[in-house]
C-alpha positions as CSV (number, residue, x, y, z in Angstrom):
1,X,19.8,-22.8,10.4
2,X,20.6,-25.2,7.7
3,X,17.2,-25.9,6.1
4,X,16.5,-23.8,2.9
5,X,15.1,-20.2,4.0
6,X,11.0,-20.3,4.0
7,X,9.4,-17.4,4.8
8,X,5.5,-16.4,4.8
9,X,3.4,-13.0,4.6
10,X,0.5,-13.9,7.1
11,X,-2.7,-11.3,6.8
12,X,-5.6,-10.9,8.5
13,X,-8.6,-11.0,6.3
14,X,-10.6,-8.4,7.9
15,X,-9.9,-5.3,5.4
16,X,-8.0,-4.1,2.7
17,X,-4.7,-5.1,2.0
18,X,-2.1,-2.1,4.2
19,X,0.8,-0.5,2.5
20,X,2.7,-1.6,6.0
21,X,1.4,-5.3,4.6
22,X,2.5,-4.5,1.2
23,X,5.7,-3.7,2.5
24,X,6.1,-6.8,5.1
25,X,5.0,-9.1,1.7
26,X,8.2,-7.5,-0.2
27,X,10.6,-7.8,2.7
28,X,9.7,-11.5,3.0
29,X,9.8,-12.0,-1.2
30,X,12.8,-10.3,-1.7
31,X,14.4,-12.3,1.5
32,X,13.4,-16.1,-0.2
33,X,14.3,-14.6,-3.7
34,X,17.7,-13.7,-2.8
35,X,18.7,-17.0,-1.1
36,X,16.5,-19.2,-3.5
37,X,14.2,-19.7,-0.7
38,X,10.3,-20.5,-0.2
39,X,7.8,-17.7,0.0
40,X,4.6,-18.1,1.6
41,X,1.0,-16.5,1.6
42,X,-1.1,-17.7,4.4
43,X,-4.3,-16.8,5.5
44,X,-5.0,-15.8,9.5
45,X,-8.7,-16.3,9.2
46,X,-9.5,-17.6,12.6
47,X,-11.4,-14.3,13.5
48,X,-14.9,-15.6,11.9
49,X,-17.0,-12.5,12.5
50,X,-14.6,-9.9,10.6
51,X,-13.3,-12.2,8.3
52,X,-14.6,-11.2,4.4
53,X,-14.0,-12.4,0.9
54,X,-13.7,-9.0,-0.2
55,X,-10.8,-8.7,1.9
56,X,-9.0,-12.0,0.8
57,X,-9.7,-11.0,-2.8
58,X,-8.4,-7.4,-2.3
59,X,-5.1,-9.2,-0.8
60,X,-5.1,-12.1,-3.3
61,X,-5.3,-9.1,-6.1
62,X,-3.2,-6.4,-3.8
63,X,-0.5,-8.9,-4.2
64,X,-0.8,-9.8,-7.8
65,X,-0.9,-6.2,-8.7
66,X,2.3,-5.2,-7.6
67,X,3.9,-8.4,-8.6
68,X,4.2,-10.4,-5.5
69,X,2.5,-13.6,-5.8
70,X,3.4,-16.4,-3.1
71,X,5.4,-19.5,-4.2
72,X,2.5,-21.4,-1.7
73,X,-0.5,-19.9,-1.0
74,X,-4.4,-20.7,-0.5
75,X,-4.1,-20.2,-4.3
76,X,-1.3,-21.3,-4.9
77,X,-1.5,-24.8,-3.3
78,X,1.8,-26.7,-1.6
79,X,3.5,-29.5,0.3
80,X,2.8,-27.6,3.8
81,X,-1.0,-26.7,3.5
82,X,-3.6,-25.8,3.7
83,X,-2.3,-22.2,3.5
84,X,-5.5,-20.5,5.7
85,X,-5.8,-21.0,9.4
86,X,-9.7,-21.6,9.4
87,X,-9.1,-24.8,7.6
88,X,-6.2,-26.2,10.2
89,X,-8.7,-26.5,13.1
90,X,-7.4,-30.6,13.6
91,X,-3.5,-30.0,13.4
92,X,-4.1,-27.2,16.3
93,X,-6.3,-29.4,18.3
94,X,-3.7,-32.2,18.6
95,X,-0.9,-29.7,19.2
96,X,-2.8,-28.1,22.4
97,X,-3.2,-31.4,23.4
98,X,0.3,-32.7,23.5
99,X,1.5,-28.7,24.4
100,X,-0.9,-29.6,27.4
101,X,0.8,-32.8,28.2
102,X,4.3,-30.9,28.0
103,X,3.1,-28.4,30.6
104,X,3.1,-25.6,28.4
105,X,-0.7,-24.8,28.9
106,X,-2.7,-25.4,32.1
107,X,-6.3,-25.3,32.0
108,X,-8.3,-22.0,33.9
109,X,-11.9,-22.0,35.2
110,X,-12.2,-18.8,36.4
111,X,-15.5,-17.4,35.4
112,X,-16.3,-14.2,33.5
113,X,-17.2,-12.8,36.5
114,X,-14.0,-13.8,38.5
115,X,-11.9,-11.9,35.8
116,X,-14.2,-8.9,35.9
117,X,-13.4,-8.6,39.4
118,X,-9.9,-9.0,39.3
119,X,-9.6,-6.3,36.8
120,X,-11.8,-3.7,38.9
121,X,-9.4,-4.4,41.7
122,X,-6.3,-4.3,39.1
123,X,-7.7,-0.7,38.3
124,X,-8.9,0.6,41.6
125,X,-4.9,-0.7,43.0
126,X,-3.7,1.2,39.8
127,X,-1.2,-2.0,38.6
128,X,-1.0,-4.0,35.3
129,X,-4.4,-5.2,34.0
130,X,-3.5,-9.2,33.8
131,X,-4.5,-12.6,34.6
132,X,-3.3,-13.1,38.3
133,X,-2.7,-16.9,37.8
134,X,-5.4,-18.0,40.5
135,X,-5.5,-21.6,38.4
136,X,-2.0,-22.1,38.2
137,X,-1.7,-22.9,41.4
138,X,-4.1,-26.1,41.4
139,X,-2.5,-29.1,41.2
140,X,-2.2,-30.6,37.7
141,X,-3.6,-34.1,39.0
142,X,-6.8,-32.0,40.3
143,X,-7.3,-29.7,37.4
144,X,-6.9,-32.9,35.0
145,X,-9.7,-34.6,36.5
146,X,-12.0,-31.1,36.9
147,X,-11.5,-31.2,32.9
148,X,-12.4,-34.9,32.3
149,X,-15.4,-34.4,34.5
150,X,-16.7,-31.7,32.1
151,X,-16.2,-28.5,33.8
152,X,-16.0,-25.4,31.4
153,X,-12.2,-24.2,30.9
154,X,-9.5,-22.4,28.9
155,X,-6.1,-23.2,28.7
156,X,-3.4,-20.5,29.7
157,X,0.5,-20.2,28.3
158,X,2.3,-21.4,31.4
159,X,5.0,-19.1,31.6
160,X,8.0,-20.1,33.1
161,X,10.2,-18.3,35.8
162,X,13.2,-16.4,34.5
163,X,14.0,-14.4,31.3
164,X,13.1,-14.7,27.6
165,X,15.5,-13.5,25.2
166,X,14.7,-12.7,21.6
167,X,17.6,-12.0,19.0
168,X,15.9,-9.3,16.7
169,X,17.5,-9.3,13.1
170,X,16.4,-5.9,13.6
171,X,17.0,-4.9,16.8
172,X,19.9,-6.8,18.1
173,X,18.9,-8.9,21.4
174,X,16.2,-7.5,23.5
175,X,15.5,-9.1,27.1
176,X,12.1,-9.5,28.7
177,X,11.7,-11.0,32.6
178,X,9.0,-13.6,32.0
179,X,7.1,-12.2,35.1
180,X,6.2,-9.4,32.6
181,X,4.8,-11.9,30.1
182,X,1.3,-13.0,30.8
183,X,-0.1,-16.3,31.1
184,X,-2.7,-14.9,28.5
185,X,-5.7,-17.8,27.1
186,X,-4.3,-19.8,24.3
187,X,-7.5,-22.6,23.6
188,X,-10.6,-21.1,24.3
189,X,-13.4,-22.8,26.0
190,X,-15.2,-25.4,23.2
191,X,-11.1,-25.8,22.0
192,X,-10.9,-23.0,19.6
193,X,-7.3,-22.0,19.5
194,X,-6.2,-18.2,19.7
195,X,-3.7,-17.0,17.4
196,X,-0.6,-16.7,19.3
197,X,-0.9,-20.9,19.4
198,X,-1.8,-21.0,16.1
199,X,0.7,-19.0,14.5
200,X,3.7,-20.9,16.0
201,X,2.0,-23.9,15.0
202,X,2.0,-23.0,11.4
203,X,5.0,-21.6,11.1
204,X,6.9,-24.9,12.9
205,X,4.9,-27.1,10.4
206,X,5.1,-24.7,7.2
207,X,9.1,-25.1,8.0
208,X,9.1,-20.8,8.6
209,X,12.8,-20.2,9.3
210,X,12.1,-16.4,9.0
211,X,9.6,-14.6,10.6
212,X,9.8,-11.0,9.5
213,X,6.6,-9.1,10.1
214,X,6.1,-5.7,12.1
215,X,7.1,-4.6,15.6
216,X,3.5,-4.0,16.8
217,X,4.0,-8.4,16.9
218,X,7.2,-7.9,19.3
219,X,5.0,-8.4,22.2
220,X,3.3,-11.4,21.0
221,X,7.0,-12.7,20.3
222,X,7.9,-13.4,23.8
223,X,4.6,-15.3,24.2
224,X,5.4,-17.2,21.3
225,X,9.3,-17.7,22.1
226,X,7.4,-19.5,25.4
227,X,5.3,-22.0,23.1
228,X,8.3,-23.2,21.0
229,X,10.7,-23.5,24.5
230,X,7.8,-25.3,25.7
231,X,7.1,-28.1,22.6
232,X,10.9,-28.5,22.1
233,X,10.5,-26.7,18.8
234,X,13.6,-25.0,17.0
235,X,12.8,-21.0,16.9
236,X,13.3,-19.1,13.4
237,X,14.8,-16.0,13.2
238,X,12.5,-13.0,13.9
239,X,12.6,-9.6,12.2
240,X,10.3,-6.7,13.4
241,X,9.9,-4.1,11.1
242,X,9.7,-0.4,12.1
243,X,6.0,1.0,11.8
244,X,4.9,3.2,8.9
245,X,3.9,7.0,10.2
246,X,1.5,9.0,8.8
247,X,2.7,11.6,6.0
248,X,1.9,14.4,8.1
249,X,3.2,14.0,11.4
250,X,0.2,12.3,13.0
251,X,1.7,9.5,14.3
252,X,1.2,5.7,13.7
253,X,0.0,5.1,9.7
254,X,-4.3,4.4,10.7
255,X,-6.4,2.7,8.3
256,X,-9.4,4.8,9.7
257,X,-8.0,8.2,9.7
258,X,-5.9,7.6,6.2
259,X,-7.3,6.7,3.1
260,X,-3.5,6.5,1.9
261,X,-2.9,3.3,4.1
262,X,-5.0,1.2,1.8
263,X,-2.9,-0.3,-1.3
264,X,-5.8,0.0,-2.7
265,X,-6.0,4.3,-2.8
266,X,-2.6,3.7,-4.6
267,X,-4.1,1.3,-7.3
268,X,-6.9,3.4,-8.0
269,X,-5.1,6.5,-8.5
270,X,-2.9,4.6,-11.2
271,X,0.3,4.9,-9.9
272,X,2.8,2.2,-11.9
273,X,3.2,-0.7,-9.7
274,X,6.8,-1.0,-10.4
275,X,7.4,2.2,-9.0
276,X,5.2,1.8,-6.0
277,X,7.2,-1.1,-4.9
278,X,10.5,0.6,-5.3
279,X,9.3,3.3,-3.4
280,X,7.7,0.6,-0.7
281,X,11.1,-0.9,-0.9
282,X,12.4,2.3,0.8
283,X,10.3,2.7,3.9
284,X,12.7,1.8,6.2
285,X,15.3,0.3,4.0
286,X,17.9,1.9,2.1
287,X,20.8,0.5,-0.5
288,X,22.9,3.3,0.4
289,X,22.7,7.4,0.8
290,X,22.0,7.8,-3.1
291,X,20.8,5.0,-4.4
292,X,16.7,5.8,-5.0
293,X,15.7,4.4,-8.5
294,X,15.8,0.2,-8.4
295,X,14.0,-2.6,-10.1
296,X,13.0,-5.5,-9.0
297,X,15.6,-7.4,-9.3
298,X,18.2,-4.9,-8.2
299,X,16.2,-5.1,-5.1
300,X,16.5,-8.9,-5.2
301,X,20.5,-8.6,-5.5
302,X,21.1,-5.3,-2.9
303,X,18.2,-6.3,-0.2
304,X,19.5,-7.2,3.5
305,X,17.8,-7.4,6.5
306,X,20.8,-5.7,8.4
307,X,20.3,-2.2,6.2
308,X,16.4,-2.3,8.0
309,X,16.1,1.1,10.4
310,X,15.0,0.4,14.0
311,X,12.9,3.7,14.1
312,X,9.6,4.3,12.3
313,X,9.4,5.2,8.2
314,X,7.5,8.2,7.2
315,X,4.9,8.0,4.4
316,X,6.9,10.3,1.7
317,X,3.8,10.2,-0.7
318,X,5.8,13.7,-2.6
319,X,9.1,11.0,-2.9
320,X,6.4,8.5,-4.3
321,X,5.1,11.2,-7.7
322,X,8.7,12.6,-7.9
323,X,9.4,8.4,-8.2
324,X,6.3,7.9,-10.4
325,X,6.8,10.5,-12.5
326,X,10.4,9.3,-13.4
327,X,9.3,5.6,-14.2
328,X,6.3,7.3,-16.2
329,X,8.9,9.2,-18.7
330,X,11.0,6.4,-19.7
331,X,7.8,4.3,-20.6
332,X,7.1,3.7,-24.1
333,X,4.6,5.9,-25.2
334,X,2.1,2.6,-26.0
335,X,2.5,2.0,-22.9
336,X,1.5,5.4,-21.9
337,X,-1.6,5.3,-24.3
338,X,-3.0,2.3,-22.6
339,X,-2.9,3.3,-19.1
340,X,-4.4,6.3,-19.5
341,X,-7.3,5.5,-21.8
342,X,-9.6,3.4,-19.2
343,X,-9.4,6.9,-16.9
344,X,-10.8,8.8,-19.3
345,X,-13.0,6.3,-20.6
346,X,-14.3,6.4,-16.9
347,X,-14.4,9.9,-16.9
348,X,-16.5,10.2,-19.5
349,X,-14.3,12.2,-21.8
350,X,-14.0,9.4,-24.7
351,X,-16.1,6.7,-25.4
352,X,-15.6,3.0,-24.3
353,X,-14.2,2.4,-27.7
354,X,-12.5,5.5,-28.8
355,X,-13.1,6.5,-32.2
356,X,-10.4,7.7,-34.6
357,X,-10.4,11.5,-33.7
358,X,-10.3,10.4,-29.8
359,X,-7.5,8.1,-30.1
360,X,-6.0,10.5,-32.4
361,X,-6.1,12.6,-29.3
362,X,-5.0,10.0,-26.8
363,X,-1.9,9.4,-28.5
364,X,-1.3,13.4,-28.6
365,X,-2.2,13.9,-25.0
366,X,-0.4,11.3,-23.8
367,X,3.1,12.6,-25.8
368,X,2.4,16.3,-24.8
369,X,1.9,14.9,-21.2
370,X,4.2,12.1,-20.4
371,X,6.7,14.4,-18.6
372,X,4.2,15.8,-16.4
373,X,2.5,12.6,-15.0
374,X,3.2,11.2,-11.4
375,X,0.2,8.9,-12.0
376,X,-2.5,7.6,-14.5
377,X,-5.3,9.0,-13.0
378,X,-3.9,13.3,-13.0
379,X,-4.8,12.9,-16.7
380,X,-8.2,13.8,-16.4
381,X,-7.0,16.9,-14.6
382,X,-3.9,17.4,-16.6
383,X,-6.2,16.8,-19.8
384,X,-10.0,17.0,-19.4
385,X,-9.7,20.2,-21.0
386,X,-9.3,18.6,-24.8
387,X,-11.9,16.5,-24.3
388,X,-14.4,18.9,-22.5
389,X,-17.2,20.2,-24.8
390,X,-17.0,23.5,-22.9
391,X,-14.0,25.3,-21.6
392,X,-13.9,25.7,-18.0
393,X,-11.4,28.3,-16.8
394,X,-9.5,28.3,-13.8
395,X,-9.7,31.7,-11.8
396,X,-6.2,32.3,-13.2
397,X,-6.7,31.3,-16.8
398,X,-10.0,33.9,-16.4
399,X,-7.5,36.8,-15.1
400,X,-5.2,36.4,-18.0
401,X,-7.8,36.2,-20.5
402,X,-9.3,39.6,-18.9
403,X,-5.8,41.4,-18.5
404,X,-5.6,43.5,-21.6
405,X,-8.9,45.6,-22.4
406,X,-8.6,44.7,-25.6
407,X,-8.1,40.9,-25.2
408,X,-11.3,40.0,-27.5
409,X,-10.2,41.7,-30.5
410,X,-7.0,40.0,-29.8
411,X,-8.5,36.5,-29.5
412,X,-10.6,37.1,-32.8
413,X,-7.8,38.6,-35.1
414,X,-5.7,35.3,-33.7
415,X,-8.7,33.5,-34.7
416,X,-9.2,35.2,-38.1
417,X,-5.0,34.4,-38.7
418,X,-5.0,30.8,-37.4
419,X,-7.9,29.3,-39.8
420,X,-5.5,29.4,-42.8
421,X,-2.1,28.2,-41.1
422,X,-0.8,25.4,-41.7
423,X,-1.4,22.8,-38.6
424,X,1.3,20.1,-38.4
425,X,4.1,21.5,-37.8
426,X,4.1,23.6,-33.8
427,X,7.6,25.0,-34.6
428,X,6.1,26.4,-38.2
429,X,3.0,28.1,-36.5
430,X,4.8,29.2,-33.5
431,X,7.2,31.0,-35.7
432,X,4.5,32.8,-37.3
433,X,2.6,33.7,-34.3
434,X,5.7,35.4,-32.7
435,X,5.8,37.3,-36.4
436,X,1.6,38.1,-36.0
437,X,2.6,39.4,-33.0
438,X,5.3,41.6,-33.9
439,X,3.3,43.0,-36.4
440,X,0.5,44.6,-34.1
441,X,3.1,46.2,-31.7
442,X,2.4,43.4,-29.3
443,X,4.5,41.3,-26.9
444,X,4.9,38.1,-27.4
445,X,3.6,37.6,-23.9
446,X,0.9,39.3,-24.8
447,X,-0.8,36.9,-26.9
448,X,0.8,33.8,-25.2
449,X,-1.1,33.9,-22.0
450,X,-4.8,34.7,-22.9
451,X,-4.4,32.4,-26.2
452,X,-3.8,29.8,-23.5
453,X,-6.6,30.6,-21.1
454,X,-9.3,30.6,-24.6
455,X,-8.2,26.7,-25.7
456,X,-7.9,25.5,-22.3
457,X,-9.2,27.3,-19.3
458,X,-6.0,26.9,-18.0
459,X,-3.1,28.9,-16.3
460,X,-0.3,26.0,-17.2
461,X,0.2,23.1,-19.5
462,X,1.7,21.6,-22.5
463,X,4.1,23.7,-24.9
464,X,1.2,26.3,-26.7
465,X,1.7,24.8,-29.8
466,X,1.1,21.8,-28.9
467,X,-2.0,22.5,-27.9
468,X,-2.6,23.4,-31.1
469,X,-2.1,20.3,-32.4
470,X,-3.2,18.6,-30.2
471,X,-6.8,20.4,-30.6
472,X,-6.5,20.8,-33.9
473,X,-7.4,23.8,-36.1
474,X,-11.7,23.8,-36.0
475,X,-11.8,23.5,-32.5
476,X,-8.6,26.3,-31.6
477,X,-10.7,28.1,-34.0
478,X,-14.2,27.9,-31.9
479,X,-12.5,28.0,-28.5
480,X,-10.9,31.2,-29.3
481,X,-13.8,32.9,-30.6
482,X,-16.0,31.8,-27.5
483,X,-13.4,33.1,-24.8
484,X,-13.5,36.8,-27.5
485,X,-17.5,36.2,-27.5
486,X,-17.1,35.4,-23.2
487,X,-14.9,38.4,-22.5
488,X,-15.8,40.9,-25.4
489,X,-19.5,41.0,-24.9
């Protein structure tokens, strides 16, 4: 082709915006931004009675989120709108009527209950449940003036003999016999079109030149490839992506059976979008056997269609926190501070507008546990404890506190020692808990663990001293003496 590349990401407003979607929108961006191309958003709305505007705002903020807004778009505007099928209804009626005229349609009257019959014979004969082509074989004169008189119809793709070949981007070329493609209803009775006419419709007008989207379309292709033969039309280059499977084994990635399909799930949770879409940029696309860590516009520069795999992606959600977690500790702690905050906020652990001693805290939880995160939301886990009023322990964190029969007295002398030390400095009061140790005959492990356990109910965490700070001395001071009071009767 020698027009300038225009591609388009074309959902179906019927539910949340999919991480397969997500994925499909990124391909097709990364595509018109390396050849200074066009990149489309437009809405396949036609299916009135599952359409939703929570579902075009979840894709119009899906997309915004993870930084791929369209160059043209409902929102957007453009030369080649309007960008959603439900407002295109004219353009597809004259189409059908001069695809009609070309012979590329032929109108059906078979009834509802003609069609039910022939599929209870289809069944009972145990062949391939499709039309049988009973009205193609009228005359074109007679079925013509059937239609001008007014009886009811549908017009059917009108498939020609022979073969259908489709050169995949992906796949290399992949042969169909047309006799396998059926002459399925492409204008529906009252001349609403179907989508298969619709979409090549858009995408001749919209000047598509790519069409990458996923295989589960590769079917539809061939019906498709039929239309454009039929109005003359040039064909773009098709691309069908290899499905997303499930994390665990469990086959094609399902929007009812897992919550992770959703972008959505991903948002919530907090995960950066920059390193969501790196990690979306490797489902079934690789740089090379190394390369993992890319941004943006090293995807822009390295992305080609030819590196696409043929067979299906897993969902590597432990890939996606090991990737998290590395763009998470070379943020800028600000940042850090930020991103966290409105989680516990919504936890309830700080206020709406944190006072001095919480953001005091923030900043101290968010140093101590930077290295840690995978994604914004594990800080309420990771940290709910220096916000909590009360100290929950973990069945671990309650065994170590128990271990020694004299843990209490332990916890209280600590106590006793630790309201005159001097608090800013972790390395300073490490140093002279290692020498309070020493000086009861005790391990250093033996104070390390259940010390622990009393300030935060926990087996793991941040360095001890740190916790320290980051409690401060009145509250290591109370916690301690209520995990003595909780174990020592």
């Amino acid at each position: 082709m020698t027009s300038p590349v225009r591609v388009r990401f074309a959902p179906s407003p019927t539910g949340y915006l999919h991480v397969g979607g997500a994925r499909t929108a990124l391909f097709n961006f990364l595509v018109a931004r390396q050849s200074g191309g066009t990149y489309i958003l437009r809405l396949e709305d036609t299916d009135t009675e599952r359409n939703t505007d929570a579902s075009v705002r979840t894709i119009y903020e899906g997309l915004r989120w993870i930084g791929l807004d369209p160059d043209e778009g409902p929102e957007q505007g453009g030369p080649k709108g309007p960008y959603r099928q439900s407002e295109r209804d004219a353009l597809y009626r004259s189409l059908a009527d001069e695809l009609l005229s070309r012979g590329g349609v032929y109108p059906c009257f078979c009834t509802k209950e003609h069609l039910s019959a022939m599929r209870e014979r289809q069944i009972a004969a145990r062949v391939t449940q499709r039309y049988d082509r009973t009205c193609r074989a009228i005359p074109r004169d007679d079925a013509l003036a059937r239609v001008k008189a007014g009886e009811p119809y549908t017009l059917r793709l009108n498939v020609p003999e022979g073969e259908t070949l489709l050169p995949d981007l992906i796949r290399g070329d992949v042969l169909v016999k047309n006799e396998d493609i059926e002459d399925i209803i492409l204008v529906r009775t009252g001349g609403a079109v179907v989508y298969n006419l619709a979409v090549v419709f858009d995408d001749h007008h919209m000047g598509v030149t790519h069409v990458i989207r996923g295989e589960d379309h590769l079917t539809n292709t061939f019906k498709q490839l039929c239309i454009y033969d039929a109005m003359g039309w040039e064909r773009p280059k098709f691309a069908h992506l290899p499905l997303i499977l499930a994390p665990a084994g469990e086959g094609k990635l399902s929007k009812r059976k897992h919550p992770e399909a959703a972008l959505e799930w991903y948002q919530k949770k907090g995960y950066p979008p920059e390193a969501l879409l790196n990690w979306i940029c490797l489902l079934g696309w690789s740089y090379d056997d190394k390369t993992e860590i890319m941004t943006r516009d090293e995807m822009i520069a390295r992305f080609s269609i030819e590196r696409i795999v043929k067979s299906g992606a897993r969902l590597n959600l432990e890939k996606l926190d090991w990737m998290s977690g590395d763009y998470i500790r070379r943020m800028p702690l600000e940042r850090v501070i930020a991103e966290i905050t409105p989680y516990l906020v919504e936890a309830g652990l700080v206020s709406a507008s944190p006072n001095a001693d919480e953001i005091e805290k923030i900043r101290a939880v968010a140093a101590a546990e930077q290295g840690r995160l995978r994604c914004w939301s594990q800080i309420v886990e990771l940290a709910g404890w220096v916000f909590a009023k009360d100290v929950a322990f973990e069945a671990k964190a309650e065994a170590n506190l128990k271990k020694r029969p004299d843990s209490a007295d332990i916890l209280r002398a600590y106590a006793a020692g630790l309201a005159v030390q001097a608090f800013d400095d972790p390395k300073a009061l490490e140093a002279w808990a290692r020498a309070w140790a020493g000086e009861r005959g005790l391990g250093f492990g033996d104070i390390v663990h259940p010390i622990r356990a009393a300030l935060t109910g926990r087996a793991q965490g941040p360095g001890l001293f740190d916790v320290h700070r980051i409690l401060g001395r009145a509250a290591c001071v109370a916690r301690l003496e209520a995990a003595a009071a909780k174990i020592g009767g």
